[in-house]
C-alpha positions in Angstrom: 144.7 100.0 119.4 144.4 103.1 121.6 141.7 105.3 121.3 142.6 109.1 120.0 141.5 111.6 123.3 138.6 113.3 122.0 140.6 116.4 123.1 142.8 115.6 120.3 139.6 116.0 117.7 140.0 119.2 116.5 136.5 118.9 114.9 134.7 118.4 118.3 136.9 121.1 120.4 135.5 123.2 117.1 131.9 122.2 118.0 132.5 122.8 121.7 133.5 126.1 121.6 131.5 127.2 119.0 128.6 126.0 121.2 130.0 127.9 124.1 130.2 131.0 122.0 127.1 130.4 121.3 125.1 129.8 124.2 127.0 132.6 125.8 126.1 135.0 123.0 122.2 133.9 122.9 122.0 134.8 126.6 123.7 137.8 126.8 121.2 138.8 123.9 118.4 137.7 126.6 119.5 139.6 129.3 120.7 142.7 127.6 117.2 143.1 125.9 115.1 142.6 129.2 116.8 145.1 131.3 117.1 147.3 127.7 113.1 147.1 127.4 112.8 148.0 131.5 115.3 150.6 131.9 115.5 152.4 128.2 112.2 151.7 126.9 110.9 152.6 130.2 108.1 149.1 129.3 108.2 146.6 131.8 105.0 145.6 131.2 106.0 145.2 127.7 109.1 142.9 129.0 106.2 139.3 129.0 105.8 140.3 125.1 109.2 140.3 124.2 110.0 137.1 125.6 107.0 135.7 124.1 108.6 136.9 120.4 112.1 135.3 121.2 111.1 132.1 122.9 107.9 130.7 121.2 108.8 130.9 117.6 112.3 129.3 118.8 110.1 126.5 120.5 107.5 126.5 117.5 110.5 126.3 114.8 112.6 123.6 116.5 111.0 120.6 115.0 111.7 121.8 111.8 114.8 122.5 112.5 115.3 118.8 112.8 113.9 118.1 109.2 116.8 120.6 107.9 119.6 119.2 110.0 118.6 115.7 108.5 118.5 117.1 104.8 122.2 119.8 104.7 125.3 119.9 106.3 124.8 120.5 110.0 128.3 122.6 110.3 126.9 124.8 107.3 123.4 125.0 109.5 125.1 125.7 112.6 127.7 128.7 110.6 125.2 129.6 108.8 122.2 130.9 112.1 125.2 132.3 113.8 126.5 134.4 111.2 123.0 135.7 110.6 122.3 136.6 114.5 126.2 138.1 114.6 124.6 140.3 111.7 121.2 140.9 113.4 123.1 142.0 116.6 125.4 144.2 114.5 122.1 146.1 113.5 120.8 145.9 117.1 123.9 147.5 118.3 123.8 150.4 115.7 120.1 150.9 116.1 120.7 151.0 120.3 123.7 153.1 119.6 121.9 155.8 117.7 118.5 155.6 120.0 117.0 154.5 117.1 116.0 151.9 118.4 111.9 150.9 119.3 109.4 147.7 120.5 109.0 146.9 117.4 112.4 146.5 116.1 113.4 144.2 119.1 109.6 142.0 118.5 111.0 141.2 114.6 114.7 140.7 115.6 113.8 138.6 119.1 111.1 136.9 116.6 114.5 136.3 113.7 117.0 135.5 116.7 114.6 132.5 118.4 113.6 131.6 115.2 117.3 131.0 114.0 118.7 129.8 117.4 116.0 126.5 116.7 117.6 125.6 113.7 120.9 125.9 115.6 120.5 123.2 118.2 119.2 119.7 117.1 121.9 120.6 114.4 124.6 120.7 116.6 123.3 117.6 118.6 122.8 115.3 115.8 126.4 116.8 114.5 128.4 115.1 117.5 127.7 111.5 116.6 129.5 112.3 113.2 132.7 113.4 115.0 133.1 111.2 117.4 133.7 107.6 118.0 130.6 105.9 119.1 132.6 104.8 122.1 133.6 108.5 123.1 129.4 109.5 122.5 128.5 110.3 126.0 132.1 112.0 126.9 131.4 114.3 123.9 127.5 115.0 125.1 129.1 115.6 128.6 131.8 118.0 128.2 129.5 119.6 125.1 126.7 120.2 127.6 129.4 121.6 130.7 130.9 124.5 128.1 127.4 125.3 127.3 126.3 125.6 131.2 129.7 127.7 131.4 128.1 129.9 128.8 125.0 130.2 130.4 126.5 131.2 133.4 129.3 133.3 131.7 126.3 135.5 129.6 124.6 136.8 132.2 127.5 137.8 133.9 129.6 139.4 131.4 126.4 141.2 129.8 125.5 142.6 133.9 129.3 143.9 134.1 129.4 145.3 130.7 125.6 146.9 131.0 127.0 147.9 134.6 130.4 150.0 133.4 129.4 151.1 130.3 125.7 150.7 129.2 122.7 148.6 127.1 124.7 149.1 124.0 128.0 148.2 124.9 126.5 144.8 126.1 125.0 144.6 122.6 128.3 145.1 121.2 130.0 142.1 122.8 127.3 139.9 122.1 127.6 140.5 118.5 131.5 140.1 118.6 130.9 136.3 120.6 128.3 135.2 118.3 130.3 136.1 115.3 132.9 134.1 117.0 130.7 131.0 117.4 130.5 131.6 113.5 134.0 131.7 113.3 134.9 128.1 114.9 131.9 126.7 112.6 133.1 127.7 109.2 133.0 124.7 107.4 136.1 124.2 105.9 137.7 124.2 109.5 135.3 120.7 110.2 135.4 116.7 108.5 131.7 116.9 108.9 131.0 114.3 106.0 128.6 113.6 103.6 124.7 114.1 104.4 123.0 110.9 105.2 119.6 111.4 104.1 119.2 111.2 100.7 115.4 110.2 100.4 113.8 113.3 98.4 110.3 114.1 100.1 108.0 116.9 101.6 109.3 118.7 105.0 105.8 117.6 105.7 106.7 113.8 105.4 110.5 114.4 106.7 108.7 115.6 110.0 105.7 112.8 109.9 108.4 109.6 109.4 110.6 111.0 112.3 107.2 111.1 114.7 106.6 107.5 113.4 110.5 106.6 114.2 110.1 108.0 117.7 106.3 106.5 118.6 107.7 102.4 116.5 110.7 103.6 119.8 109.4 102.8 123.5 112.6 103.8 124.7 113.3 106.9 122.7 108.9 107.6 123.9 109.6 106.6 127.6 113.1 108.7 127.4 110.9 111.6 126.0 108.3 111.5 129.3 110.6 111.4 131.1 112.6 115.1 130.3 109.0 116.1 129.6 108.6 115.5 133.6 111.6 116.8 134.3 111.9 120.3 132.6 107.8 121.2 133.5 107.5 119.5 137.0 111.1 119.9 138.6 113.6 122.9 136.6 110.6 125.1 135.1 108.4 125.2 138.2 111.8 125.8 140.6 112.9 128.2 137.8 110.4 131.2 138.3 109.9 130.1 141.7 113.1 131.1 142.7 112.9 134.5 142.7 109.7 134.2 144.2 111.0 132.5 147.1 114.1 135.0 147.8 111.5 137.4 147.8 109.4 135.9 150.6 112.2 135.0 152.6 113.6 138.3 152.5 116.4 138.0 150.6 117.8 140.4 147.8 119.1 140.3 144.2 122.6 139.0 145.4 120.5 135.8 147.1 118.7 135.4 143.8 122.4 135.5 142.2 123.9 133.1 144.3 121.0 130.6 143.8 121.6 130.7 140.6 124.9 130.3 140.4 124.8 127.2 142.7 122.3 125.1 140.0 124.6 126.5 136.9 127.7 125.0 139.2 126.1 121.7 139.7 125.0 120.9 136.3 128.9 122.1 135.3 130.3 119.3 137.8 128.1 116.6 137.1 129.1 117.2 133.4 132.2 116.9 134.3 131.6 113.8 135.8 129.4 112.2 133.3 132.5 112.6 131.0 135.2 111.3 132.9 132.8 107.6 133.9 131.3 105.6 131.8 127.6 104.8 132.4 126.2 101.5 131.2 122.5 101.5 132.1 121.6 104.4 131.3 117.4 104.8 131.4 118.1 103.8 135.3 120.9 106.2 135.3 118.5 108.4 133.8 115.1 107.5 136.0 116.9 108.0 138.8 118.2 111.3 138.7 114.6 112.4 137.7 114.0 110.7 141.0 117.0 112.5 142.8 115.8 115.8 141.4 112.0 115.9 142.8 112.8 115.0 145.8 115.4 117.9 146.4 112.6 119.5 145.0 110.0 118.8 147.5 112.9 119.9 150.2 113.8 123.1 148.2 109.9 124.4 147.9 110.1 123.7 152.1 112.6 124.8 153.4 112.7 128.8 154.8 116.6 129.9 154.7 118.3 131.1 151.9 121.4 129.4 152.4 120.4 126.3 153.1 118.4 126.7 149.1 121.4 127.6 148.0 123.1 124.4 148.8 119.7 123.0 147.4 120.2 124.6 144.4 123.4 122.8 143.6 122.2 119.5 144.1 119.1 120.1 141.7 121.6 121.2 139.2 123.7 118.0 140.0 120.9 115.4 139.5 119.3 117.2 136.7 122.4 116.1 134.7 122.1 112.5 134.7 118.7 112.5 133.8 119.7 113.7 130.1 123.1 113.1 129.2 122.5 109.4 129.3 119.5 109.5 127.2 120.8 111.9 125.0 124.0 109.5 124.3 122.1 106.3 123.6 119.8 108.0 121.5 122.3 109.7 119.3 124.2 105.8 119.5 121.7 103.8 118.2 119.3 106.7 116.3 119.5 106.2 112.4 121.8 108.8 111.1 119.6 109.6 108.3 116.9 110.6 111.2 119.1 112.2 113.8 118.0 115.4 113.6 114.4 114.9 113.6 114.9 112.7 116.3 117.2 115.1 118.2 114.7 118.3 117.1 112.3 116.5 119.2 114.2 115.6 121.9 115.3 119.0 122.2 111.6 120.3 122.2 110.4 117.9 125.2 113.8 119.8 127.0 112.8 123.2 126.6 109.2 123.5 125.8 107.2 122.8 128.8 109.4 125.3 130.7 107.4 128.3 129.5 104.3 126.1 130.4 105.6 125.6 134.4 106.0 129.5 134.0 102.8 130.0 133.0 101.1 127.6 135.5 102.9 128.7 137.9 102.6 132.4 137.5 98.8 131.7 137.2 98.4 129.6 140.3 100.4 132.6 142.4 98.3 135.4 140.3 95.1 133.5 142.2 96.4 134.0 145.7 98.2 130.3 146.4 101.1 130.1 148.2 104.5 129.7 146.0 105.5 127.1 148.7 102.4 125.0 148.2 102.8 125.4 144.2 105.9 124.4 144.3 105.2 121.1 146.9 102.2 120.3 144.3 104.5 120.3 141.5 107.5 118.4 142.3 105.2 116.0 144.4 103.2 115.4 141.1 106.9 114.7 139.3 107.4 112.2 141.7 104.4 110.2 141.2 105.0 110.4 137.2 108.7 109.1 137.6 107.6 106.5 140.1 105.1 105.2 137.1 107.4 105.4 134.6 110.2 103.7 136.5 107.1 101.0 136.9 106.5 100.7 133.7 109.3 101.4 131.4 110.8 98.0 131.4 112.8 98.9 128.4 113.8 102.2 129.4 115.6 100.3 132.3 117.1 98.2 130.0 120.3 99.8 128.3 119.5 101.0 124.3 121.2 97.9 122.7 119.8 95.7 124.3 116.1 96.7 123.6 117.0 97.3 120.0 118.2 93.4 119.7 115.0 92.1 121.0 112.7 94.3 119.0 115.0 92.7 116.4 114.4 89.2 117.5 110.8 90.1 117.6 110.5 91.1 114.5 112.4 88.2 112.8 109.8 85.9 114.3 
C-alpha cells in the first residue's frame, strides 16, 4: 500500500509552521531587544546581562521541560508557551510604545520568554514521532529543521527592516503578531496528537533521574550525545562569535558579517532539504562524518584571509553541520520509548544548544588575554578533530545503525 506524502499530514504541516512562526518570532524578540537595549536604553554594556537573562534560564529550564513533555499533551505545551510569549510581547510592545519601558522589565520578561521557549522545544521534538510514520521520521526531522533555519534567517531580517522603516516598537509589534500565530497553528483541537504515553505517577525529580538512567543504560544515544556536544562548542559556537571577529580584522563591514551569515543559514536550509528528500541508513557514520566534514572546513575557515572566500566557507559549515544531527535525531526519536521521548529529546536538545554560550565565553576570554582569533579558532576546531577521530574510534555502536544495536543489547540481555 502507498504511503500518504507527509505533505498530506495536516497535523505535521501544523507542527511545521507553527515551528517556523515560532523560531522566527523568538529571534526577532532577540534581535529587536539587543539593538533596543544599545540604541534606546543607551546600555551596551548592559546588552552581556540581558542575554544572560534570556538564554541561561532557557538552557537551565530545558531538561525539565522534557519531564513535562513526557507527562501532558505536547500540542497543549507547545500552544500553551506561545500564547504566553504572544501575551508577554503584547506587554513589551505597549510598555516600548509608551517609553515605559526599563532594564528591568526586559531582565524579567527575557528571564519568562527563555524560560518558556525551553519548555517549547523537546515538546515539539518528541511530538513529531506521534504524527508521523516511523518510516517518514527523518523526512519530518528534515523539512522540520529547514522551516526552522528559514525562520532563523527570516527573524533577523524582517525585525532589521521593520526596526529600520519604522522603529524598536514596530519590530516588537510583529513579533507578537507571528508568535501568536505559532499559537494559532498549535491549538489543539486543529492536531490528532493522541493520548499521553507516560502514565507512571512519580516526582519530576525521578521523571528527570530515570531519563538520565535511559540515556547512560544507551551507548548510542551517550556516543550520539558527545558527539553534538563536540560539534556545537568546538565547531558552530567557537565559529559563531568568531565571525564577526574575523570580518573585523580582515576589514570588512556589517554587510560582510551579513553575507556570512546568510551563507551558513543557506547551507543548513539545503542540506535539510536534502536530508528529506534521501533516505540515510547508517546513520552514526552519516552523523561522525559530517562532524568530521565540519572541523575541517573549520580549520580552513579560522585560516584563510579573504572575506569571500569565508563566505563560501560559511556555506559548507552550514551544509555539513546538518548531517551531523538530523540522523541522530531520527533514530533516536525511532527507537526512544515513547513514554521517555521528551526527557530523552530535553537532553538532546541541551547537548545542541548549551555549550554554545560556553565556546562564547572561552572564546571571548582567550581574545580578552591578547590571543589571536585566528589561533583560537585553529585550537578549537583542531581539538574537535581529535575528539571526533576518538569517537569514530571508539563508538562501534554509534557506527552501527540504531536497530541494529538495540537487537544485540537484546540478545545480550536474553543470555
Amino acid at each position: 500500500m502507498t504511503q500518504q506524502s507527509i505533505f498530506k499530514n495536516r497535523t505535521f504541516i501544523f507542527i511545521m509552521v507553527a515551528g517556523f512562526l515560532a523560531i522566527m518570532g523568538y529571534t526577532m524578540f532577540f534581535m529587536t531587544t539587543t539593538w533596543f537595549v544599545i540604541s534606546d536604553l543607551g546600555s551596551s554594556e548592559s546588552l552581556g546581562i540581558v542575554l544572560i537573562a534570556i538564554t541561561v534560564p532557557r538552557l537551565g529550564m530545558m531538561v525539565f521541560g522534557g519531564v513535562l513533555a513526557d507527562r501532558f499533551k505536547k500540542s497543549t505545551i507547545m500552544f500553551s508557551t506561545s500564547l504566553s510569549q504572544g501575551i508577554m510581547l503584547l506587554a513589551i510592545y505597549l510598555l516600548s510604545s509608551t517609553d515605559s519601558m526599563t532594564m528591568t522589565y526586559l531582565l524579567v520578561f527575557g528571564m519568562l520568554f527563555g524560560t518558556l521557549d525551553a519548555c517549547s522545544g523537546p515538546a515539539g521534538a518528541s511530538l513529531l514521532p506521534k504524527v508521523v510514520a516511523t518510516s517518514q521520521i527523518q523526512q519530518a526531522n528534515a523539512f522540520y529543521q529547514g522551516a526552522a533555519q528559514i525562520g532563523v534567517i527570516v527573524g533577523p531580517i524582517l525585525a532589521g527592516a521593520v526596526m529600520e522603516a519604522s522603529g524598536v516598537t514596530a519590530s516588537y509589534l510583529i513579533a507578537t503578531i507571528v508568535v501568536l500565530l505559532s499559537a494559532f497553528f498549535m491549538f489543539p483541537p486543529f492536531l490528532k496528537e493522541g493520548d499521553v504515553e507516560n502514565t507512571i505517577k512519580q516526582t519530576p525529580f525521578k521523571d528527570l533521574r530515570e531519563g538520565f538512567s535511559y540515556i547512560k543504560s544507551s551507548a548510542f544515544l551517550t556516543t550520539g550525545i558527545l558527539v553534538l556536544i563536540t560539534l556545537n562548542f568546538f565547531a558552530f559556537g567557537a565559529i559563531q562569535i568568531g565571525i564577526p571577529i574575523l570580518v573585523d580584522l580582515h576589514g570588512g563591514s556589517p554587510i560582510n558579517l551579513s553575507y556570512i551569515e546568510v551563507s551558513l543559514g543557506i547551507g543548513m536550509l539545503l542540506s535539510s532539504g536534502l536530508i528529506g528528500s534521501i533516505k540515510i541508513k547508517r546513520r552514526g557514520v552519516t552523523s561522525i562524518v559530517g562532524l568530521v566534514a565540519t572541523l575541517a572546513v573549520a580549520v580552513a575557515f579560522s585560516q584563510v584571509p579573504n572575506l569571500y572566500i569565508l563566505t563560501g566557507l560559511a556555506f559548507f559549515i552550514g551544509f555539513s553541520m546538518t548531517f551531523v544531527y538530523i540522523p541522530f535525531f531520527s533514530s533516536a526519536q525511532e527507537k526512544t520509548d515513547a513514554r521517555i521521548m521528551g526527557r530523552v529529546m530535553s537532553v538532546i536538545f541541551l547537548a545542541m544548544n548549551g555549550f554554545d554560550p560556553l565556546a562564547y565565553a572561552g572564546v571571548t576570554l582567550f581574545v580578552s588575554n591578547g590571543y589571536n582569533i585566528q589561533h583560537i579558532m585553529l585550537a578549537f576546531a583542531l581539538t574537535g578533530l581529535v575528539i571526533a577521530m576518538i569517537i569514530s574510534w571508539r563508538g562501534k555502536s554509534y557506527r552501527q545503525d540504531y536497530s541494529d544495536v538495540q537487537e544485540n543489547e537484546v540478545e545480550r540481555k536474553a543470555l
